[in-house]
N, C-alpha and C positions, 0 to 999 in steps of 0.2 A: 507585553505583547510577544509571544510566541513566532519565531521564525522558523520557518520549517524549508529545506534544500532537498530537492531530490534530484537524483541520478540513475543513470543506466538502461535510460529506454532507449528507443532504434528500430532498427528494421530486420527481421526474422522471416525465414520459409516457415511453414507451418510442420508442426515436430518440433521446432526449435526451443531453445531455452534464453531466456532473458533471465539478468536479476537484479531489481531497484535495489536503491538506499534512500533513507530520509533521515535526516540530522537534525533536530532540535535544537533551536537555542537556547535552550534550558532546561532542568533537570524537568520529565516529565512522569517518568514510572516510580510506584514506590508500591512494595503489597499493601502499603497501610490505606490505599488509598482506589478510586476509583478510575482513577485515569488512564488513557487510554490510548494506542496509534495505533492506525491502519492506511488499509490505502482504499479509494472508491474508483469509478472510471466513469469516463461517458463519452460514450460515440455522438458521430456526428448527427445532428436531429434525434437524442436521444437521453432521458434523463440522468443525471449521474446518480451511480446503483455504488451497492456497498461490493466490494471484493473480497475482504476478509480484516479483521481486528486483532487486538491482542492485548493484553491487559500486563499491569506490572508482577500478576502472579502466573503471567504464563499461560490464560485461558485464553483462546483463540474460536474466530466466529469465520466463517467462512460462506459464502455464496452458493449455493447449489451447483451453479454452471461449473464454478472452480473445486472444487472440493475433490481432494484428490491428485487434481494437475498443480495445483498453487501453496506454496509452503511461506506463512509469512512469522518470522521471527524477531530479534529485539537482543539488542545491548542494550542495558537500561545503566549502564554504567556510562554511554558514550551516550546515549538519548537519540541512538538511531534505529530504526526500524528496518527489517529486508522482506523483498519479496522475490520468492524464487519461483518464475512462472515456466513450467516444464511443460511439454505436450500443447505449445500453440496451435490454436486454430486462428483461421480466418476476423471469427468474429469476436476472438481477444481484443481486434481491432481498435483502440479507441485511446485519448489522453487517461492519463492514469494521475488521481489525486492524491497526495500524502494527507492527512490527518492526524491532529491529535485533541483528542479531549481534556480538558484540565481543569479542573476546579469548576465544572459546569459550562466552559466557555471552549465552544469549538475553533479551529484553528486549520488553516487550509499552503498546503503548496502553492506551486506556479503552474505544476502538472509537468508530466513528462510523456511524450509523445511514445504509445506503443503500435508499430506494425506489423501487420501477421500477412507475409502473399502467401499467395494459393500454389 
């Protein structure tokens, strides 16, 4: 069973900059392999959407809304994940979920709490 810790959400003006971390309890990236971490979010009354991925060769998938403002990277040696979210808006608003996919079987944080005031 996959543990997954994240850190670094809060409270931001819009413009600002936040940046997660998510730790893995176990070795999760390898190029040999298909596996996978990102991070999703979801507002409140609102489904949880993908934000961006990133694979153990370094391929990154990112959301249209973010693309651009959001940078999400990887120590695949430490089996953590970041997400550097730059140029917040308002409706960045929302808990933010760590992921990792492994061996077919998905694997979820606690969330971390992101706010964006106006």
């Amino acid at each position: 069973q996959v543990q997954l810790v994240e850190s670094g959400g809060g409270l931001v003006q819009a413009g600002g900059s936040l940046r997660l971390s998510c730790k893995a309890s176990e070795r999760i990236f390898s190029i040999f392999s298909m596996n996978t971490m990102g991070w999703y979010r979801q507002a409140p009354g609102q489904q949880r959407e993908l934000v961006a991925t990133i694979s153990g060769r370094g391929t990154t998938n990112y959301a249209d809304s973010v693309q651009g403002r959001f940078a999400i990277s990887r120590d695949s040696d430490k089996s953590t994940v970041y997400l550097q979210l730059n140029s917040l808006k308002p409706e960045d608003t929302a808990v933010y979920y760590c992921n990792a996919n492994k061996v077919g079987r998905a694997y979820w944080g606690q969330g971390t709490q992101v706010t964006v005031s106006s």
